[in-house]
GUTI-132911 format. One record per residue (C-alpha): residue number from 1; x, y, z. Coordinates in Angstrom, 1 decimal, always signed. Example, Ala and Ser with C-alpha at 12.3 -4.5 7.8 and 13.67 -1.06 7.14 Angstrom:
% residues 2
ATOM/k/c1/c2/c3
ATOM/1/+12.3/-4.5/+7.8
ATOM/2/+13.7/-1.1/+7.1
END
This chain:
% residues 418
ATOM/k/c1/c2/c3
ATOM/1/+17.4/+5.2/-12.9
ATOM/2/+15.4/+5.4/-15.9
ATOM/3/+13.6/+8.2/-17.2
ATOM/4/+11.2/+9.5/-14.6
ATOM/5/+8.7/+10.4/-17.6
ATOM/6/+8.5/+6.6/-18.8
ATOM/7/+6.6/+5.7/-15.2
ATOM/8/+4.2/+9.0/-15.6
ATOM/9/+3.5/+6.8/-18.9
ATOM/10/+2.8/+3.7/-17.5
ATOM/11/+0.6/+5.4/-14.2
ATOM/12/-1.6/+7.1/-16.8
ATOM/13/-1.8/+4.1/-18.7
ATOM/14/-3.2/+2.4/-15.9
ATOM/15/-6.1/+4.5/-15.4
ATOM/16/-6.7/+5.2/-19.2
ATOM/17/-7.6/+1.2/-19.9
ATOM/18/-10.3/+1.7/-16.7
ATOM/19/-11.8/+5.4/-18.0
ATOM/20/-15.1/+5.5/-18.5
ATOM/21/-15.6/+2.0/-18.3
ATOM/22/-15.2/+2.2/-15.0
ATOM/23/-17.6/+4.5/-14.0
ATOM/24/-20.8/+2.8/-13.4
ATOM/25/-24.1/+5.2/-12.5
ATOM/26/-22.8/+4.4/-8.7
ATOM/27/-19.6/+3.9/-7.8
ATOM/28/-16.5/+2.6/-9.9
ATOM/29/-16.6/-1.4/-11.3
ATOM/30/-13.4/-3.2/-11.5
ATOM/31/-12.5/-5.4/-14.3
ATOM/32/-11.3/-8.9/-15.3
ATOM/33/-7.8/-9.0/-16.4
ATOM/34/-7.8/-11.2/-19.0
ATOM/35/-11.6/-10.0/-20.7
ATOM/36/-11.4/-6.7/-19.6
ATOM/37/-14.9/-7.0/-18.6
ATOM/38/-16.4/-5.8/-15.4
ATOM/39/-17.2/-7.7/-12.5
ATOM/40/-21.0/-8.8/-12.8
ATOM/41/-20.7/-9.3/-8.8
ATOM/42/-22.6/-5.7/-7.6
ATOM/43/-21.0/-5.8/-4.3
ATOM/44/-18.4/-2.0/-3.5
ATOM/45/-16.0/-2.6/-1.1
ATOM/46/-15.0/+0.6/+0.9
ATOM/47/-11.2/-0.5/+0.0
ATOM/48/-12.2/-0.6/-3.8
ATOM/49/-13.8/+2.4/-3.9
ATOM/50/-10.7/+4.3/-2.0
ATOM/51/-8.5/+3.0/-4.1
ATOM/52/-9.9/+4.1/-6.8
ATOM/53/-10.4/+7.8/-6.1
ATOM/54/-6.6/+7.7/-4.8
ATOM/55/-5.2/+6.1/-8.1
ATOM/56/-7.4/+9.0/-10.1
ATOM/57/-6.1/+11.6/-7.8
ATOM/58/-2.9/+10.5/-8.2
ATOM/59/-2.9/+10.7/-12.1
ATOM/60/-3.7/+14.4/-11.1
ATOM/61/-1.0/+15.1/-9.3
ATOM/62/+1.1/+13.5/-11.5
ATOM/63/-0.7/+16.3/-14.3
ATOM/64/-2.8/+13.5/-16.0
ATOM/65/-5.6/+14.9/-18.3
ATOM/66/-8.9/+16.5/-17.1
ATOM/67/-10.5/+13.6/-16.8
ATOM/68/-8.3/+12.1/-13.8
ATOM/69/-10.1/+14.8/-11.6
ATOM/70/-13.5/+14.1/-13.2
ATOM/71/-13.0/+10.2/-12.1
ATOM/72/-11.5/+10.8/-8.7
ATOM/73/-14.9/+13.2/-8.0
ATOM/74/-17.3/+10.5/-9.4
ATOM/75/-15.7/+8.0/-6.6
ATOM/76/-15.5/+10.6/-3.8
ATOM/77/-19.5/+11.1/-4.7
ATOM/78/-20.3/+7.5/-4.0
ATOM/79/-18.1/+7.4/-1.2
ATOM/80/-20.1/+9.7/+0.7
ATOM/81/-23.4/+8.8/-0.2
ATOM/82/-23.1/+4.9/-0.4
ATOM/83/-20.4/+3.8/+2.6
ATOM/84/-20.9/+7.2/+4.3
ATOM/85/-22.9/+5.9/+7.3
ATOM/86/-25.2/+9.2/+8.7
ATOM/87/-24.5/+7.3/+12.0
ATOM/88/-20.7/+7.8/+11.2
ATOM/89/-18.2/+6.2/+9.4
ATOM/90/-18.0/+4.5/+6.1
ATOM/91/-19.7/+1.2/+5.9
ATOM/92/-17.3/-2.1/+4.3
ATOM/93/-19.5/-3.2/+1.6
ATOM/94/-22.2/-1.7/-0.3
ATOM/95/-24.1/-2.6/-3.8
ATOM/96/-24.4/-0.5/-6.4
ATOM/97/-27.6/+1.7/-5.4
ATOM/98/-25.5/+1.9/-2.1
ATOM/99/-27.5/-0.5/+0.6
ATOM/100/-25.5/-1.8/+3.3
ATOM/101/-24.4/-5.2/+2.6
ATOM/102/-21.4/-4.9/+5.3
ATOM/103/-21.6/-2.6/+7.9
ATOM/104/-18.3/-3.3/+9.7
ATOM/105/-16.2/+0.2/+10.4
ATOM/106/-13.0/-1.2/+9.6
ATOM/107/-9.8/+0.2/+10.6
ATOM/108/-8.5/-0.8/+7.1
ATOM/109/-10.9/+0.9/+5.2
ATOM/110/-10.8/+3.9/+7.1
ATOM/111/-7.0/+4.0/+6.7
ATOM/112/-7.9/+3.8/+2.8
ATOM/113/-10.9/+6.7/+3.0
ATOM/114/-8.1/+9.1/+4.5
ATOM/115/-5.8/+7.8/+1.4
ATOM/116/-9.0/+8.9/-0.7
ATOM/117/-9.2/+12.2/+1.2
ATOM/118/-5.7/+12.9/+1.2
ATOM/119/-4.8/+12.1/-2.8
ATOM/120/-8.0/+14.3/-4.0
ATOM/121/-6.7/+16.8/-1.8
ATOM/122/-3.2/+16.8/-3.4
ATOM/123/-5.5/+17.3/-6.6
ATOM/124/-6.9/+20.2/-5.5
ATOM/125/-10.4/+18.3/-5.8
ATOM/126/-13.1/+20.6/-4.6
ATOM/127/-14.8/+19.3/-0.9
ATOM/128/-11.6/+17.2/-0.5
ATOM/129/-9.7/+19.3/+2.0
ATOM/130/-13.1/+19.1/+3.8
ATOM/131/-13.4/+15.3/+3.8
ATOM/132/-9.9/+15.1/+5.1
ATOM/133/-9.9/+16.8/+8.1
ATOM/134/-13.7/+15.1/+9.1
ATOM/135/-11.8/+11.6/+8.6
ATOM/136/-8.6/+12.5/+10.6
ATOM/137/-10.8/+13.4/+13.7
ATOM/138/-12.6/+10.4/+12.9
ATOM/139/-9.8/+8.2/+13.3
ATOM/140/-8.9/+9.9/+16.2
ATOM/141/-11.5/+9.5/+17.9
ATOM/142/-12.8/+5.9/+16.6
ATOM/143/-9.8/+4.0/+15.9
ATOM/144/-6.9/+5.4/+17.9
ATOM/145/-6.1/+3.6/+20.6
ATOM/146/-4.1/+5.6/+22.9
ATOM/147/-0.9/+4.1/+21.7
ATOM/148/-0.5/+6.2/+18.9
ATOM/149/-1.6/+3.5/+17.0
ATOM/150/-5.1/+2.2/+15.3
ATOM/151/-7.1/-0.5/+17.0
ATOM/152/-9.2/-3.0/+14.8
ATOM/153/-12.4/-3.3/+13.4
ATOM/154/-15.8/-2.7/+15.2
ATOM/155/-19.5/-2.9/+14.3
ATOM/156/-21.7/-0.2/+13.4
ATOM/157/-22.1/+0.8/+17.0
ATOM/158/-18.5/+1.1/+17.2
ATOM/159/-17.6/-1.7/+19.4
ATOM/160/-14.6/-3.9/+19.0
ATOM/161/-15.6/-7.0/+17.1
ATOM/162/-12.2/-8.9/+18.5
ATOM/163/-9.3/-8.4/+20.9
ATOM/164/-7.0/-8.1/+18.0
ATOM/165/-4.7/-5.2/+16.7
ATOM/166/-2.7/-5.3/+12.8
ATOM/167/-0.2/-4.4/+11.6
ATOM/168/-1.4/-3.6/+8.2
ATOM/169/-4.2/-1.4/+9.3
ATOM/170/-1.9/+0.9/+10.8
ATOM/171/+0.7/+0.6/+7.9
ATOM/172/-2.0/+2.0/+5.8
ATOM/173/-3.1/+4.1/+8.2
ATOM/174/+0.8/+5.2/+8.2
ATOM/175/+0.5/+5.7/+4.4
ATOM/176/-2.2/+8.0/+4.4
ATOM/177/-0.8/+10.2/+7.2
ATOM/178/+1.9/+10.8/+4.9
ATOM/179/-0.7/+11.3/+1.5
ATOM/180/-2.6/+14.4/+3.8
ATOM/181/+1.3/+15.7/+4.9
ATOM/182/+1.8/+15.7/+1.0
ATOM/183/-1.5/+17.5/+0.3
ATOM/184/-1.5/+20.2/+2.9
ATOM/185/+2.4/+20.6/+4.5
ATOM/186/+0.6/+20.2/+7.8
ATOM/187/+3.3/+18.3/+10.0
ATOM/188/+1.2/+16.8/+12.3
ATOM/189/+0.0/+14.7/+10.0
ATOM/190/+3.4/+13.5/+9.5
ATOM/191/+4.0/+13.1/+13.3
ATOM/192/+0.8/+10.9/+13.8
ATOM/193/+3.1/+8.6/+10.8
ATOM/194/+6.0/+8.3/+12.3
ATOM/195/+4.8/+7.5/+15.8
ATOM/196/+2.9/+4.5/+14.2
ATOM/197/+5.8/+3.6/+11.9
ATOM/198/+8.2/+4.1/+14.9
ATOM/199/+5.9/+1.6/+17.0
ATOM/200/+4.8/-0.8/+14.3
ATOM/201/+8.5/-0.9/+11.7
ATOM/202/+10.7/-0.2/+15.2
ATOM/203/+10.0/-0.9/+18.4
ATOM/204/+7.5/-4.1/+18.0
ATOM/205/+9.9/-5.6/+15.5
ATOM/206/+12.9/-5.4/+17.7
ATOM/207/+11.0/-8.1/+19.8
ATOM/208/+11.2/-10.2/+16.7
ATOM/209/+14.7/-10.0/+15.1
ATOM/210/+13.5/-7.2/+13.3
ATOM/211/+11.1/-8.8/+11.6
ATOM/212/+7.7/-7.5/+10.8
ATOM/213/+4.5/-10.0/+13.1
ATOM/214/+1.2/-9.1/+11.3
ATOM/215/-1.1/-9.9/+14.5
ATOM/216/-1.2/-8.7/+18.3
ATOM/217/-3.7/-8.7/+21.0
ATOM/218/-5.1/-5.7/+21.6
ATOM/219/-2.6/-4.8/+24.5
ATOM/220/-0.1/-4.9/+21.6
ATOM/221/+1.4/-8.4/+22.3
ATOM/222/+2.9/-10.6/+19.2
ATOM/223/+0.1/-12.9/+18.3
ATOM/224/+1.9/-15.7/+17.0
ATOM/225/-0.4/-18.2/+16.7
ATOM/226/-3.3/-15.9/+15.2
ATOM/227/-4.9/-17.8/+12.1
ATOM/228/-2.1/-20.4/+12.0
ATOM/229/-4.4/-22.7/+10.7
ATOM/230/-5.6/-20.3/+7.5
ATOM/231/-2.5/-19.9/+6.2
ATOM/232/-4.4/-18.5/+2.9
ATOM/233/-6.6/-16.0/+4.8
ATOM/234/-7.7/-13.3/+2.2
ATOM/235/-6.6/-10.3/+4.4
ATOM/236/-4.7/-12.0/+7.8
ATOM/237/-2.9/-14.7/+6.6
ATOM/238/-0.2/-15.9/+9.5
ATOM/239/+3.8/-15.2/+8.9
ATOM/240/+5.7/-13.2/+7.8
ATOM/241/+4.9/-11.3/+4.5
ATOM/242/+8.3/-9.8/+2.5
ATOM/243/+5.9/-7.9/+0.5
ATOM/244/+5.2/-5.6/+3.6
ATOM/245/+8.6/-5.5/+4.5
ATOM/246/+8.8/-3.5/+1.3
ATOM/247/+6.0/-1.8/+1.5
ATOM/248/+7.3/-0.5/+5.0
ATOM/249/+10.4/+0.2/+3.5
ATOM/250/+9.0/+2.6/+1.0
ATOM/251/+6.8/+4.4/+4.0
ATOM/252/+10.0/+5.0/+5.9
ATOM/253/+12.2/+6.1/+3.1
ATOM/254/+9.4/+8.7/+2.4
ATOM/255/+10.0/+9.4/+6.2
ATOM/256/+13.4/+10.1/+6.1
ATOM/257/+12.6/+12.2/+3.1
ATOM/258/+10.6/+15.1/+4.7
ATOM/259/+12.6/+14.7/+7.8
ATOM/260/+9.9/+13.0/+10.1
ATOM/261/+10.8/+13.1/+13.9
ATOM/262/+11.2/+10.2/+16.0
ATOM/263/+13.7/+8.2/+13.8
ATOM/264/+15.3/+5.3/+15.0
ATOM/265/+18.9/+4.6/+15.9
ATOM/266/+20.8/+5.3/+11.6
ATOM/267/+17.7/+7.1/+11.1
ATOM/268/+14.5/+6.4/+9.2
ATOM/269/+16.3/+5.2/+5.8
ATOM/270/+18.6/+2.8/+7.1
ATOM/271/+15.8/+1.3/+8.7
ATOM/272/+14.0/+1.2/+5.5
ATOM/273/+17.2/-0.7/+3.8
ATOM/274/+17.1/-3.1/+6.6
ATOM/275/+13.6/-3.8/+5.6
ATOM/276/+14.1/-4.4/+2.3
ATOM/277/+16.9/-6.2/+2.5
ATOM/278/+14.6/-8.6/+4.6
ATOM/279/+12.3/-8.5/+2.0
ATOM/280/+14.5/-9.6/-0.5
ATOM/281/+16.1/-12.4/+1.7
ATOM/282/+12.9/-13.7/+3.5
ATOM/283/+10.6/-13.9/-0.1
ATOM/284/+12.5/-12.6/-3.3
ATOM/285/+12.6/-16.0/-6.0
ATOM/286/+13.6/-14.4/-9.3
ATOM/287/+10.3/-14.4/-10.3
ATOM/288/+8.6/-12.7/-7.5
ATOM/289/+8.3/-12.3/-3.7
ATOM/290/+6.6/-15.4/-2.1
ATOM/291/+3.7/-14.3/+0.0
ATOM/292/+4.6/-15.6/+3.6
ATOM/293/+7.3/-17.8/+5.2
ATOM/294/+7.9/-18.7/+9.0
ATOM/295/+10.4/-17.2/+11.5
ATOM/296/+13.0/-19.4/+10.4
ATOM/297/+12.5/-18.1/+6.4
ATOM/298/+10.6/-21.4/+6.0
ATOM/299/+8.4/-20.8/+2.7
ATOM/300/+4.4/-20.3/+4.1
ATOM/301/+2.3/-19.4/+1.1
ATOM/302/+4.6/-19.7/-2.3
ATOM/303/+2.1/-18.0/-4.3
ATOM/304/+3.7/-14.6/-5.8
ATOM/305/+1.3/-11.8/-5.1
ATOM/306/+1.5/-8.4/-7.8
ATOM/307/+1.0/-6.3/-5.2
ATOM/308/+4.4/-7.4/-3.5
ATOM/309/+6.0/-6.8/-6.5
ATOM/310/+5.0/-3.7/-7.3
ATOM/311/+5.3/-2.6/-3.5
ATOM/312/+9.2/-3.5/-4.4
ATOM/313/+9.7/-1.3/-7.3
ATOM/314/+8.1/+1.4/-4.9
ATOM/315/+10.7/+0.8/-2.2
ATOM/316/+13.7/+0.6/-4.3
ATOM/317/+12.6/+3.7/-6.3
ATOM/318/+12.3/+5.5/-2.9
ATOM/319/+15.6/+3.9/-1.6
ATOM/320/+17.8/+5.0/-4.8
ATOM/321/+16.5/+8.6/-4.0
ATOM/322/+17.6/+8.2/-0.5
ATOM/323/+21.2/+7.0/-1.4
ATOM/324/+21.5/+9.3/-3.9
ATOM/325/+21.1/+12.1/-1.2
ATOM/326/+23.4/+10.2/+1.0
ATOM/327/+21.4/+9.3/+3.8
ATOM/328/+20.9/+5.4/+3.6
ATOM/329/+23.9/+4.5/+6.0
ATOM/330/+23.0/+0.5/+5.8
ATOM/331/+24.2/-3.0/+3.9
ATOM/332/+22.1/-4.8/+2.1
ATOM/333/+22.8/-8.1/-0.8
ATOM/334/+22.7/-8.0/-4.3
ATOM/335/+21.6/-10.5/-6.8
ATOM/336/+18.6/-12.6/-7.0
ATOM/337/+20.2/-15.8/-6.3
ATOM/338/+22.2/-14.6/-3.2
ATOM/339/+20.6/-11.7/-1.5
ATOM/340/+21.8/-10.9/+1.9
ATOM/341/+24.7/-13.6/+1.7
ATOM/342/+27.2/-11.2/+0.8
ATOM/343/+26.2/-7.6/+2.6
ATOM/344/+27.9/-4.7/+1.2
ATOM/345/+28.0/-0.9/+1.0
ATOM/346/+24.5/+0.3/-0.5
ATOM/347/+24.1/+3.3/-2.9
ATOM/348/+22.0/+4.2/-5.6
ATOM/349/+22.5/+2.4/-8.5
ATOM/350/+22.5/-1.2/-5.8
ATOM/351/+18.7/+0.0/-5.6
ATOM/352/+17.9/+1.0/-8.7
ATOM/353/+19.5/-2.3/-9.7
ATOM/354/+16.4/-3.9/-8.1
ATOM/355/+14.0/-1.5/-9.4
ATOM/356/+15.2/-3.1/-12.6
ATOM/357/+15.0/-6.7/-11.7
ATOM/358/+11.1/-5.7/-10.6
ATOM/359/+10.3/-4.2/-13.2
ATOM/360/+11.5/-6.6/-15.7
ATOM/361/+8.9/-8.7/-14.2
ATOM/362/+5.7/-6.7/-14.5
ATOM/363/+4.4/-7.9/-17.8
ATOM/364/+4.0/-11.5/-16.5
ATOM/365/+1.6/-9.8/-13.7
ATOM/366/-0.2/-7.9/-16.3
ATOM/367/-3.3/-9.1/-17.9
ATOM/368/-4.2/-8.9/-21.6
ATOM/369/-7.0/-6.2/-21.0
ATOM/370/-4.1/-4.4/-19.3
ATOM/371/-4.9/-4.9/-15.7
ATOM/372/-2.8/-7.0/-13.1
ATOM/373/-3.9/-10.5/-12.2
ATOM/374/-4.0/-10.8/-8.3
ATOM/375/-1.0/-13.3/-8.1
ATOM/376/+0.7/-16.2/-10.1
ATOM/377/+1.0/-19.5/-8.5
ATOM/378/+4.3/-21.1/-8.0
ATOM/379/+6.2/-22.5/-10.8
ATOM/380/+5.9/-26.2/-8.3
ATOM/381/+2.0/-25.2/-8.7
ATOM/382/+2.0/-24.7/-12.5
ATOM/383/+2.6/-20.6/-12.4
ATOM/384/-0.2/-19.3/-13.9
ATOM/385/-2.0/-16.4/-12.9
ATOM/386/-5.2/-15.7/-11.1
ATOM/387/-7.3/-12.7/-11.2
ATOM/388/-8.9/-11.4/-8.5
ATOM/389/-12.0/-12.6/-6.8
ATOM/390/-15.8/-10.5/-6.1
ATOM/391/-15.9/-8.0/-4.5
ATOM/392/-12.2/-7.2/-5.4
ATOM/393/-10.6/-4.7/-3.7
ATOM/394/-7.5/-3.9/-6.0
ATOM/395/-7.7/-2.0/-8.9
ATOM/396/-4.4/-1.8/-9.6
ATOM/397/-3.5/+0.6/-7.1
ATOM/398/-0.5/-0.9/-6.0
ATOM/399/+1.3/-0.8/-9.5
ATOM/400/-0.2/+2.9/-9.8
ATOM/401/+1.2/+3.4/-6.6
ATOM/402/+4.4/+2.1/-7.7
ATOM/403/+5.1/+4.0/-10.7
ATOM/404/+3.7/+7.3/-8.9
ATOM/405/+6.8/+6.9/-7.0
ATOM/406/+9.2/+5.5/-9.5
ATOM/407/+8.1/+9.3/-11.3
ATOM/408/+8.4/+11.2/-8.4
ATOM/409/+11.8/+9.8/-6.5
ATOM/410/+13.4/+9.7/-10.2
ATOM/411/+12.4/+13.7/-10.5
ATOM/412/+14.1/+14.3/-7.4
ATOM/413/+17.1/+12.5/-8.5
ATOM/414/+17.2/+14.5/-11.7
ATOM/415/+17.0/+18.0/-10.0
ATOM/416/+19.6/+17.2/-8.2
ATOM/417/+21.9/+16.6/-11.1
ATOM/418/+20.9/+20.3/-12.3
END
């Protein structure tokens, strides 16, 4: 694995090319990839603004300089006086002197307001601690829907908008549980991930070949047909996406790594290998993961999303840890060309072989101002890349993300060769 301190580098760099710049008067602007110039587009979105306090927090944890803290509390500020609803909850979309433009409580950006909570938390961000125990009763009491798992979104008045659940609500929802674990050692935190990872990344995935469905009914039935007709949607496209096969991946390895109850059959990482080897077989092209595909692997959506790869580099950081303890008891192929064909034994360097092939990738998903475009199109499409569009809702918190855990997993690794 390579040097842990490298990927501290490159999560700092991140946030350095957005500090100050991105701190507006209210709330934190996100910027073009190419110009480096903010959005002129006013509009905050909950997710944005979440994001954004996390990927600070995170340089803090990760000992960034002072000014990692100073930008995660200028976020957490406007999060509570802009999508903070007094009526309770944090409203989708605001502008920048914080008027309602979206008042939808979504289970999604909730998910992402405990991520917030949890990171500034980890930080040792004054008020944070506070804000994380308010939003886990929150959820509990809003969202939860007496599976274990989160239902969907609802209006101000907290009424279901649609008889729909999704998966990636409760993936994030997964994530965060795991951030406040992290931040206060409080295990039941980690219990409420694992019994939506065990439901979401285990049981419901059994009734698909192991596969991960995005969209059920809100009895928690496979929605199959749900949006087959927009297969582009912005945030529930139909198929199956190998990018969150390796995003789940990552979750469970992390799992497996604090010793969550309720593991599955192998346990918690050899699930998580299974999942990325389907990642790898269902979307991996040499030149990124395709962004959704049919049951039968059939290719959906061949645009290559960042986030997906960056999601990878996460998982297979996480997944050479694992191995390197000796707990991934799994198969999974090598090679770009071939993955999955020719299964054999995994271990560490397997993984960290596919960190490498990631990684190798992520200046064609970087931007000249140093920020990640959203996606590249298919070289059949012409390849190039495309940033995001207003009100964005990434910035770059999935690469941050990524090399957060490349640092992390890669410390772990070297303490245990002390």
């Amino acid at each position: 694995m390579i040097d842990p301190t490298a990927f501290r580098g490159r999560l700092l760099a991140a946030l350095r090319v957005r500090y100050p710049d991105a701190l507006d008067d209210a709330g934190v602007r996100l910027f073009h990839p190419v110009t480096g110039d903010p959005y002129t587009d006013d509009r905050r979105h909950l997710v944005a603004t979440c994001r954004s306090i996390a990927n600070f927090a995170t340089g803090a944890v990760a000992g960034g300089p002072d000014w990692c803290v100073d930008a995660a509390e200028h976020g957490l500020a406007f999060l509570e006086s802009a999508h903070r609803s007094e009526a309770g909850g944090y409203r989708l979309v605001v502008d920048a002197d914080g008027e309602p433009v979206d008042r939808t409580r979504s289970a999604y950006g909730h998910a992402f307001a405990l991520l917030a909570y949890a990171r500034a938390a980890e930080a040792g961000i004054d008020g944070a601690t506070t804000g994380l125990d308010a939003t886990v009763d929150l959820l509990e009491e809003r969202f939860h829907d007496g599976s274990g798992r989160l239902r969907s979104d609802c209006d101000p008045d907290w009424r279901e908008r649609e008889p729909y659940r999704g998966q990636n609500a409760n993936m994030h929802a997964c994530e965060a549980y795991v951030a406040a674990y992290e931040a206060t050692d409080d295990r039941s935190y980690l219990e409420r991930a694992s019994r939506i990872a065990r439901g979401i990344a285990v049981d419901l995935a059994a009734e698909t070949d192991g596969l991960l469905w995005e969209h059920y009914t809100d009895d928690w039935e496979h929605d199959l047909g749900y949006n087959a007709d927009e297969p582009r949607h912005r945030f529930r496209p139909p198929g199956y996406q190998p990018g969150h096969h390796a995003e789940w991946a990552k979750l469970l390895a992390l799992l497996d790594r604090y010793d969550a109850g309720g593991a599955p059959a192998g346990g918690w990482a050899a699930r998580a290998a299974e999942l990325f080897a389907a990642a790898v077989d269902l979307g991996w092209t040499g030149d990124g993961f395709v962004y959704t595909v049919d049951a039968d692997g059939g290719v959906l959506v061949p645009d290559r999303y960042g986030w997906a790869l960056a999601e990878g580099i996460g998982a297979a950081a996480a997944l050479a840890e694992r191995a390197d303890a000796g707990r991934v008891k799994a198969t999974a192929g090598d090679g770009a060309a071939d993955a999955g064909d020719d299964a054999v034994a995994v271990d560490a360097d397997r993984f960290d072989r596919w960190r490498g092939r990631f990684v190798d990738l992520t200046d064609g998903y970087c931007g000249p101002a140093g920020v990640w475009f959203e996606k590249r199109l298919a070289p059949a499409d012409g390849g190039d890349p495309v940033a995001p569009e207003p009100p964005a809702v990434e910035p770059d918190y999935h690469p941050v993300s990524a090399f957060f855990e490349h640092w992390r997993s890669g410390r772990l690794h070297e303490a245990r060769r002390e």
